[in-house]
C-alpha positions as CSV (number, residue, x, y, z in Angstrom):
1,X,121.5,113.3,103.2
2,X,118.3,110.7,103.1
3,X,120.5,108.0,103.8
4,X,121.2,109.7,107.2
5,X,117.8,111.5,108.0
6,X,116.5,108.0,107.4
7,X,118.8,106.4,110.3
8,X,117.2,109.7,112.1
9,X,114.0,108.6,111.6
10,X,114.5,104.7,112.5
11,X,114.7,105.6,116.1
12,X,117.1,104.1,118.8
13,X,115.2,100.9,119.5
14,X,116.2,99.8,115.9
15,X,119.4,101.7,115.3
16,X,121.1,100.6,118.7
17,X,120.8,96.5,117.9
18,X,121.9,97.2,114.4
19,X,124.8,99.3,115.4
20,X,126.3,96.7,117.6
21,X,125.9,93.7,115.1
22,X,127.8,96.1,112.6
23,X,130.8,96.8,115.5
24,X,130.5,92.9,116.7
25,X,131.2,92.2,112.7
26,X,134.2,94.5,112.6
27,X,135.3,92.6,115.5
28,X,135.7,89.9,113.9
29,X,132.7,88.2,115.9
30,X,131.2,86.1,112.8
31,X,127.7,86.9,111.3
32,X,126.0,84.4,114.0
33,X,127.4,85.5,117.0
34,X,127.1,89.4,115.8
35,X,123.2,88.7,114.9
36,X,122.9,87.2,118.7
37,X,124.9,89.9,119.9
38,X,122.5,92.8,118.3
39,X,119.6,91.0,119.1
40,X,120.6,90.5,122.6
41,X,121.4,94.1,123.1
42,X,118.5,95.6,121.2
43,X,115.8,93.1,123.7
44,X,117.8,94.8,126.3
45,X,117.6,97.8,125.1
46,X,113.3,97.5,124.7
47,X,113.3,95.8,127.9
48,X,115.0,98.7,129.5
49,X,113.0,101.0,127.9
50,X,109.8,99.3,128.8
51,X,110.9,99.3,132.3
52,X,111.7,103.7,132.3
53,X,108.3,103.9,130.6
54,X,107.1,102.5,133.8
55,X,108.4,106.1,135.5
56,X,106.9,108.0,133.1
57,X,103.7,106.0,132.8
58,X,103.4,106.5,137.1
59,X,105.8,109.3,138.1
60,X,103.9,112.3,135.3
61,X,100.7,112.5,136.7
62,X,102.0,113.2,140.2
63,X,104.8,115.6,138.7
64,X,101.6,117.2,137.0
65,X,99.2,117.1,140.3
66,X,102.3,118.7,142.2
67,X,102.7,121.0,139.2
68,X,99.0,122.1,139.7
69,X,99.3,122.9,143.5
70,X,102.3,124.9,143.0
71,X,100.0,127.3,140.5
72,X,103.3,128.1,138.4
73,X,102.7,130.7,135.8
74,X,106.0,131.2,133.3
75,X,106.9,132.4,130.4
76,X,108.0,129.2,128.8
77,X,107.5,125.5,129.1
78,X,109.9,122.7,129.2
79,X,108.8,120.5,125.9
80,X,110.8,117.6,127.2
81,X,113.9,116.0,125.3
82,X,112.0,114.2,122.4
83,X,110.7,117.5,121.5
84,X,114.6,118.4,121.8
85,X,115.4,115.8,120.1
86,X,113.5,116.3,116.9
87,X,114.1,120.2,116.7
88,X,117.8,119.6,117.0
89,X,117.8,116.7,114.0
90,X,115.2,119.6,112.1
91,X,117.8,122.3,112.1
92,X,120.8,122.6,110.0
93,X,123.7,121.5,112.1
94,X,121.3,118.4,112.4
95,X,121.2,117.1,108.9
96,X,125.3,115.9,108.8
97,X,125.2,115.8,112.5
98,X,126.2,111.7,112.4
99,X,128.5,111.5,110.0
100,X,129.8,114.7,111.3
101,X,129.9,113.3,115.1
102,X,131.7,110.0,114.2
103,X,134.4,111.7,112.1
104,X,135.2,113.6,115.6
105,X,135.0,110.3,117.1
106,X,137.5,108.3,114.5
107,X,139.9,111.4,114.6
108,X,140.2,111.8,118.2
109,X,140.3,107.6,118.3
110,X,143.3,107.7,115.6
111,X,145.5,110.3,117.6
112,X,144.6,108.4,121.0
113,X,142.8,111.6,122.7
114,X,139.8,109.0,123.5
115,X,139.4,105.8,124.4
116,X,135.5,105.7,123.9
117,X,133.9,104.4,120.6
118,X,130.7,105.8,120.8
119,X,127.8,103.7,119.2
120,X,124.4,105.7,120.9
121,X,124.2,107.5,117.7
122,X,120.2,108.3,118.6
123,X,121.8,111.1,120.7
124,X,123.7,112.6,118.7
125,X,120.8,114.8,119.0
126,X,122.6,116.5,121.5
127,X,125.5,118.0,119.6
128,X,122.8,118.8,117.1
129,X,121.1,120.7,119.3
130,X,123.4,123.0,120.6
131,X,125.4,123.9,117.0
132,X,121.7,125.0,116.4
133,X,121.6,127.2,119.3
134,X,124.8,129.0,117.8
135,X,123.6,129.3,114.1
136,X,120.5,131.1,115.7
137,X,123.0,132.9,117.7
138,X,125.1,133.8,114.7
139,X,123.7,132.6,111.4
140,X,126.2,130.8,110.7
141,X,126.1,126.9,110.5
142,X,130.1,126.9,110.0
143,X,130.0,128.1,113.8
144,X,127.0,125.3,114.7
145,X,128.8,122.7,113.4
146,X,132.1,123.7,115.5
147,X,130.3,124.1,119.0
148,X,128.8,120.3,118.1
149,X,132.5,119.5,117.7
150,X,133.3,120.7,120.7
151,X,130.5,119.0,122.6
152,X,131.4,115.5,120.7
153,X,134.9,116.1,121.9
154,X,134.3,116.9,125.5
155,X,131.5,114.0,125.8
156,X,133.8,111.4,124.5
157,X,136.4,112.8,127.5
158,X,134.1,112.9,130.0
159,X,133.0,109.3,128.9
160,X,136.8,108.0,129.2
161,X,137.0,108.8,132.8
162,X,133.5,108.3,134.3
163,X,134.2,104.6,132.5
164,X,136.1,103.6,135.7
165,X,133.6,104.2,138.1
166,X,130.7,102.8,136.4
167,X,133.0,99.3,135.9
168,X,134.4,100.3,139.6
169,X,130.3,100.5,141.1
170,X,127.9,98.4,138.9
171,X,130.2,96.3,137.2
172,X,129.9,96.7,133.8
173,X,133.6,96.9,131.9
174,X,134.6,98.3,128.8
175,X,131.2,100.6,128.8
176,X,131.6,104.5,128.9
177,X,128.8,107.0,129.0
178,X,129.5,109.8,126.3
179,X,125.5,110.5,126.3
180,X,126.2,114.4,126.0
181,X,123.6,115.9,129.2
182,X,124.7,112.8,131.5
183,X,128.7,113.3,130.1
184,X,128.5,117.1,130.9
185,X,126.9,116.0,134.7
186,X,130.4,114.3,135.6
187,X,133.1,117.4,136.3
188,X,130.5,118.7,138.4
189,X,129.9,115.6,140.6
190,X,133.7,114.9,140.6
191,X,134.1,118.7,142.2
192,X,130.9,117.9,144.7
193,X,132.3,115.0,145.9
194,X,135.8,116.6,146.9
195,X,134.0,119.4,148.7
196,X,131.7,116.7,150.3
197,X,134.8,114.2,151.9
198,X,135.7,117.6,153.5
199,X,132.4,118.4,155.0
200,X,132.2,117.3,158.7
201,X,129.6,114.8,159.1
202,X,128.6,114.9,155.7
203,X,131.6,112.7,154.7
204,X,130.5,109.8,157.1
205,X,127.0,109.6,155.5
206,X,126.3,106.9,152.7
207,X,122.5,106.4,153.0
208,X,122.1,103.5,150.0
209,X,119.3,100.7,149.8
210,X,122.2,98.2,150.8
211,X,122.5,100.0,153.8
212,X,119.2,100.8,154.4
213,X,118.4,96.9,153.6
214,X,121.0,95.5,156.4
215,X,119.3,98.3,159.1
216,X,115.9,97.9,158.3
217,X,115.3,94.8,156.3
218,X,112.5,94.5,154.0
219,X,111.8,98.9,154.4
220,X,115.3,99.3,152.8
221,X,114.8,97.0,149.9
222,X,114.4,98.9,146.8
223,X,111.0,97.5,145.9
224,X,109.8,98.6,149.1
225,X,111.3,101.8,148.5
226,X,109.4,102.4,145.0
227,X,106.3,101.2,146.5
228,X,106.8,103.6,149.1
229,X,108.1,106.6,147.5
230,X,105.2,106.2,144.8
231,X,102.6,105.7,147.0
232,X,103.6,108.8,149.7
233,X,104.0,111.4,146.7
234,X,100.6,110.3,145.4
235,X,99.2,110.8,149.6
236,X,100.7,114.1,149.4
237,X,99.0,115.3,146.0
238,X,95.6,114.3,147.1
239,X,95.0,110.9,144.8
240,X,92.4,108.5,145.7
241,X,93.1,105.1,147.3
242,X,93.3,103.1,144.5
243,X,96.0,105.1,142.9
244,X,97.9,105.5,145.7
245,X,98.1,101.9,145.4
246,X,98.7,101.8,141.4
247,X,101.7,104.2,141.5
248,X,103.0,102.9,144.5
249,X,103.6,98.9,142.6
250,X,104.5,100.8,139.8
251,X,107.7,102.6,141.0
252,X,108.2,99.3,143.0
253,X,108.1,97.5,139.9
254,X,110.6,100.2,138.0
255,X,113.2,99.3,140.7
256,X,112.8,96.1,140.6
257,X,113.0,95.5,137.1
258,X,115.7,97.8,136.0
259,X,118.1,95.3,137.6
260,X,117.3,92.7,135.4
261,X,116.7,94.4,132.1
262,X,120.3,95.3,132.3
263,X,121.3,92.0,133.4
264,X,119.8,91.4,129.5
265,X,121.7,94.0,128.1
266,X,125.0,92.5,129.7
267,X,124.3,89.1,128.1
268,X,125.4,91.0,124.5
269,X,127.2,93.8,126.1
270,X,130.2,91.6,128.1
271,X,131.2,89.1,125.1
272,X,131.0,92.1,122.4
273,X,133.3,94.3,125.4
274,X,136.1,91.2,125.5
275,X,135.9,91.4,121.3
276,X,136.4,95.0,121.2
277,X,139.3,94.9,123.8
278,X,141.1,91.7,121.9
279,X,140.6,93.3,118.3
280,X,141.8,96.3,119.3
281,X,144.8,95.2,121.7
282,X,146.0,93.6,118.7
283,X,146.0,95.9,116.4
284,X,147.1,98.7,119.2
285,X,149.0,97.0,122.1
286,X,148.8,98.6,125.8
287,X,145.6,100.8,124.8
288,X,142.5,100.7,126.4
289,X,138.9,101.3,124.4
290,X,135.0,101.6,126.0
291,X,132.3,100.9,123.7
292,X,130.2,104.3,124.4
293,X,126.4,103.8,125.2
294,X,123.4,105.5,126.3
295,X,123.1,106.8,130.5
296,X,120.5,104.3,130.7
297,X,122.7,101.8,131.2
298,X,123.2,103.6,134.9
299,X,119.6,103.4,135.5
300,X,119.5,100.0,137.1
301,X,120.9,101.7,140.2
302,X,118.2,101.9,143.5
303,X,119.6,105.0,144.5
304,X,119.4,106.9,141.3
305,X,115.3,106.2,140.8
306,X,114.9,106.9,144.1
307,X,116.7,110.3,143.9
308,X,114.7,110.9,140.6
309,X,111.3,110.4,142.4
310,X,112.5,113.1,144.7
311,X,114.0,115.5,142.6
312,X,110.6,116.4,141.3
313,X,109.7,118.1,144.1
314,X,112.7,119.9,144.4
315,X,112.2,120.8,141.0
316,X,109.5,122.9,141.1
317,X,110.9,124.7,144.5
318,X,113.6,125.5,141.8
319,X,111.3,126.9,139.5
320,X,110.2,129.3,142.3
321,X,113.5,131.1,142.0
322,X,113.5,134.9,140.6
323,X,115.5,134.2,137.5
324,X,113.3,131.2,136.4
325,X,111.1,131.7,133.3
326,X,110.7,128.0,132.5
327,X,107.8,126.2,133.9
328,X,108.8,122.7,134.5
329,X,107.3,120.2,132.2
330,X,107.9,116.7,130.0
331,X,111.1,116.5,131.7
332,X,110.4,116.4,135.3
333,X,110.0,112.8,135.0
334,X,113.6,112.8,133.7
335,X,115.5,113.1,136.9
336,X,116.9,109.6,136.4
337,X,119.4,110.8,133.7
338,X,120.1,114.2,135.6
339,X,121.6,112.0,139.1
340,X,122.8,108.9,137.4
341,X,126.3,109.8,137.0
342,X,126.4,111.7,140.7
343,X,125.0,108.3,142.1
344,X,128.2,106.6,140.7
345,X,130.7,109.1,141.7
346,X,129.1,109.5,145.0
347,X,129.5,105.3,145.4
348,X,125.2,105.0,145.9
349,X,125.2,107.9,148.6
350,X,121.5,109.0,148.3
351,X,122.2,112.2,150.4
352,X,124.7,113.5,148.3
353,X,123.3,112.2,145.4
354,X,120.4,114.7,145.8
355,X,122.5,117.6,147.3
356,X,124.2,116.9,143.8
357,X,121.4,116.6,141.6
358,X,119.5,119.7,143.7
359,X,122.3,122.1,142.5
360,X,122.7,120.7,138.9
361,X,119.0,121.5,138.6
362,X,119.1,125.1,140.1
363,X,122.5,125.5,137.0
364,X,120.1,123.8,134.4
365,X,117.1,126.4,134.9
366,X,119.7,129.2,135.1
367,X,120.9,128.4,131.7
368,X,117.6,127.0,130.2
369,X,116.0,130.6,131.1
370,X,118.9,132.0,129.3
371,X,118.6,130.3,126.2
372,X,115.1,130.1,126.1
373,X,114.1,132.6,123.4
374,X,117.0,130.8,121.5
375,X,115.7,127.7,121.8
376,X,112.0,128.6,121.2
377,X,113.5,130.2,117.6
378,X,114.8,127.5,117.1
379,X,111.5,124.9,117.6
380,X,109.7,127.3,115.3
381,X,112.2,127.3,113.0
382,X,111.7,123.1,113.3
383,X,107.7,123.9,112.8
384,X,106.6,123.5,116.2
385,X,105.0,127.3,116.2
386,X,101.6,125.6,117.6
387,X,103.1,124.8,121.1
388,X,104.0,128.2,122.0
389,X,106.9,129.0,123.7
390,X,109.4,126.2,125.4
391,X,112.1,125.4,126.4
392,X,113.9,122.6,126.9
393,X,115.7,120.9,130.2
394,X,118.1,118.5,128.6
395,X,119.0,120.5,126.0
396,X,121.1,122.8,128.4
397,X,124.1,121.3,130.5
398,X,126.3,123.0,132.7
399,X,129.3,122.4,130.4
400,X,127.5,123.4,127.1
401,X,125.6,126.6,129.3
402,X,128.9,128.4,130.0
403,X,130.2,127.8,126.2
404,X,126.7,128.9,124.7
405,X,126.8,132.2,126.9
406,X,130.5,132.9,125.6
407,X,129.2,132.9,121.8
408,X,125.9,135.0,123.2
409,X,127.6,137.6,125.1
410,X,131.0,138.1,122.5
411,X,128.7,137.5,119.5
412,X,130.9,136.1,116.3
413,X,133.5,135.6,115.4
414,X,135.4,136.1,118.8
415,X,132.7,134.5,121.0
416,X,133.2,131.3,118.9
417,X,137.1,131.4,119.3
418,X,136.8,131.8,123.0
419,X,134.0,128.6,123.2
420,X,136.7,127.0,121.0
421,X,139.3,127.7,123.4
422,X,137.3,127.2,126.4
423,X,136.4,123.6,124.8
424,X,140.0,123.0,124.4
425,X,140.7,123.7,127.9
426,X,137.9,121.5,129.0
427,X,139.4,118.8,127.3
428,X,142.6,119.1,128.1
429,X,142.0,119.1,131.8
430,X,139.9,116.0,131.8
431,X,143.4,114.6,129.7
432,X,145.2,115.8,132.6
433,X,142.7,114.4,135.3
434,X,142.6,111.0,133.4
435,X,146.5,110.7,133.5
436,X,147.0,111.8,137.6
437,X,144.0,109.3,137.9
438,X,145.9,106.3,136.2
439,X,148.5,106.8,138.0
C-alpha cells in the first residue's frame, strides 16, 4: 500500500516520464533511447503544462470578476478537480485504485476487448473517485471498487474509438484518450454530431481559425483570437487598461504555445507509438494498440481554447437554472478538457463545438447537484471539513451520472447489478460501434 500511495503522491509531472521509459524498455527500445524517450515526453509534458497554467494564471480572475457580477449564492461550491483528485486517492476505493485499474486494463488487453494501454495513471483518480461515491452510497467498498471497474472498462472503450479521430484531425497516431471525464464526453458528441449533419443550415457551418484565417487574415489567426477573446472578456468585467492588455497576450500566448509544446511531446511520443505497434504486431499479428494518455494532448487545438474561454460565461447562465445548487468555482477555468473531444468529432467546428459543450455543462450541473451531498461526505471524510460544502465538476460525467443515480435510487445490492449491467451494455455498444466503424 506505500509503495502505491507513494506513486500517488509523486504527481503526474514525474510519474508520466517515468512511465513511458518503463513501456519504451518493455518495447524493447534500449535503456538510451527509453531515458530520451521519458525525458522527451516528461519536458513535453511540463511544457504543456506550463502553457495550460497560462489559462488558469489569465482566464480565473475574469471567471471570478464574472462570478461576482452574477451575485450567485448556492449551496455548494465547485472545489475544482485537484481537490477531486486528492479526495478520491483519500478514500478507500483510492488506496488499490492503480494496481486495481491496470489489472482491468491487462485483462481486457489479454481477451482483445481494448486496444488502449493506458499509461496516464495520475488519473486514475477518476475511477477512484466515483467507487467512493458508491461506498458512501452503500458502505460497501466491494461495490466502489466494481463501479471503478466499470468506469476503467468503459474509458479504455471510449479511448479505442475516439483514437481514430484524434490521428484522423491532429495527427497524432497510435495515441488514445481514456482520461475518464474527457472519455465519458465522446458518445455524447458522437450523438450531437449526427443530430447536427441533419440540421438545415447548421450542417454547412464549420466556423474554425483555418477558416477564419483564409477570410479574415491576421483576425482569424489564433493568436489574434486569444489576444482578443482575453482582452474583450476582461472589457466586459470592468478591468483596467493595463489588464485588459495582460490577459489579452496571455490567452494569445496559451494558443500559440500549445502548438508547439505538443510538437515536444510528439518528439518522444511518435518513435515510442511505432515501438509499441512493432512489439506488439509481433507478438499479436493483425491487432491494433494506442498508448492511452492524458486529454491534454487535445489541447493544442485553436478551437478548443477558444471554446473554453467562452464556455465560462455560459457557465454561470447554467448555474442560473432552478435545479442548480453548485456555485461554479476552480473548474470554470477547466472548459478545455470539457470541449476537447467535441472539437475533434465536430472536425474544429467552433459553433458546434459550443452547442456541444453548452449542453454537456447543463448534464454536468444536473448530476453534480445530485451528488453533491455525496460528494461533500466524502471530502470530509478525506479531511477537508474546513472548506465547507463542494462539489466537484469533473468528478461527474454524463456516463458515470446515469450509473451513480442507478446505485442511489435502487440502493444495494440491486442498484449495483443494474450499473453493472448498464456498464456492460455501454461497453458493448461502443464494441459494436467500433466494428460498423472499421468496416
Amino acid at each position: 500500500m506505500f509503495i502505491f500511495e507513494y506513486i500517488q503522491s509523486l504527481g503526474s509531472g514525474v510519474v508520466v516520464p517515468i512511465m513511458f521509459m518503463l513501456v519504451a524498455l518493455v518495447f524493447g527500445q534500449g535503456i538510451t533511447k527509453s531515458v530520451r524517450i521519458g525525458l522527451t515526453i516528461g519536458i513535453g509534458f511540463i511544457g504543456l503544462n506550463l502553457a495550460i497554467g497560462l489559462f488558469w494564471q489569465y482566464l480565473t480572475p475574469i471567471a471570478d470578476a464574472l462570478l461576482a457580477n452574477f451575485g450567485l449564492e448556492m449551496n455548494y461550491v465547485d472545489a475544482g478537480w485537484m481537490v477531486g483528485a486528492t479526495i478520491a486517492f483519500a478514500n478507500p476505493v483510492g488506496t488499490f485504485i492503480i494496481p486495481f485499474a491496470l489489472g482491468v486494463n491487462i485483462i481486457l488487453l489479454s481477451l482483445n476487448l481494448t486496444k488502449t494501454l493506458n499509461v496516464d495513471i495520475w488519473n486514475f483518480w477518476h475511477y477512484a473517485f466515483y467507487g467512493g461515491i458508491v461506498y458512501t452510497l452503500t458502505g460497501n467498498v466491494i461495490y466502489g471498487y466494481v463501479m471503478a471497474g466499470v468506469m476503467a472498462a468503459v474509458s479504455l472503450k471510449f479511448g479505442d474509438i475516439g483514437a481514430k479521430y484524434i490521428e484522423a484531425e491532429m495527427g497524432i497516431p497510435g495515441i488514445s484518450v481514456p482520461q475518464c471525464f474527457a472519455a465519458s464526453t465522446l458518445p455524447l458528441g458522437l450523438i450531437l454530431d449526427k443530430i447536427y449533419s441533419y440540421i438545415p443550415g447548421l450542417n454547412k457551418v464549420n466556423v474554425n481559425p483555418e477558416s477564419l484565417s483564409k477570410k479574415i487574415g491576421i483576425f482569424g489567426e489564433p493568436a489574434t483570437i486569444g489576444f482578443l477573446l482575453g482582452a474583450g472578456l476582461s472589457i466586459i468585467v470592468g478591468f483596467d487598461v493595463s489588464t485588459i492588455l495582460s490577459n489579452g497576450l496571455g490567452v494569445a500566448a496559451l494558443l500559440f504555445l500549445l502548438p508547439r509544446m505538443v510538437k515536444i511531446l510528439m518528439e518522444g511520443l511518435v518513435p515510442l507509438s511505432e515501438a509499441a505497434k512493432e512489439f506488439m504486431q509481433k507478438r499479436f499479428k493483425g491487432r491494433e494498440f494506442y498508448i492511452g494518455l492524458d486529454s491534454a494532448i487535445t489541447l493544442a487545438n485553436p478551437t478548443t481554447i477558444t471554446a473554453a474561454v467562452l464556455i465560462v460565461p455560459v457557465t454561470l447562465l447554467v448555474a442560473l437554472l432552478p435545479f442548480n445548487t453548485v456555485m461554479p468555482g476552480a473548474d470554470l477555468a477547466a472548459g478545455a478538457y470539457y470541449v476537447c473531444l467535441f472539437s475533434i468529432i465536430h472536425r474544429n467546428d467552433l459553433v458546434k463545438t459550443m452547442i456541444s459543450g453548452s449542453i454537456l455543462i447543463v448534464i454536468v450541473y444536473f448530476f453534480m447537484s445530485l451528488f453533491a451531498p455525496m460528494i461533500n461526505t466524502l471530502a470530509i471524510a478525506g479531511g477537508y471539513e474546513a472548506t465547507g460544502s463542494l462539489a466537484i465538476s469533473t468528478g461527474v460525467n454524463p456516463v458515470a451520472g446515469p450509473l451513480l443515480v442507478l446505485v442511489k435510487n435502487f440502493g444495494a445490492p440491486l442498484g449495483v447489478i443494474l450499473m453493472v449491467l448498464a456498464g456492460v451494455a455501454i461497453f458493448v455498444l461502443g464494441l459494436l460501434y467500433e466494428k460498423k466503424t472499421a468496416e
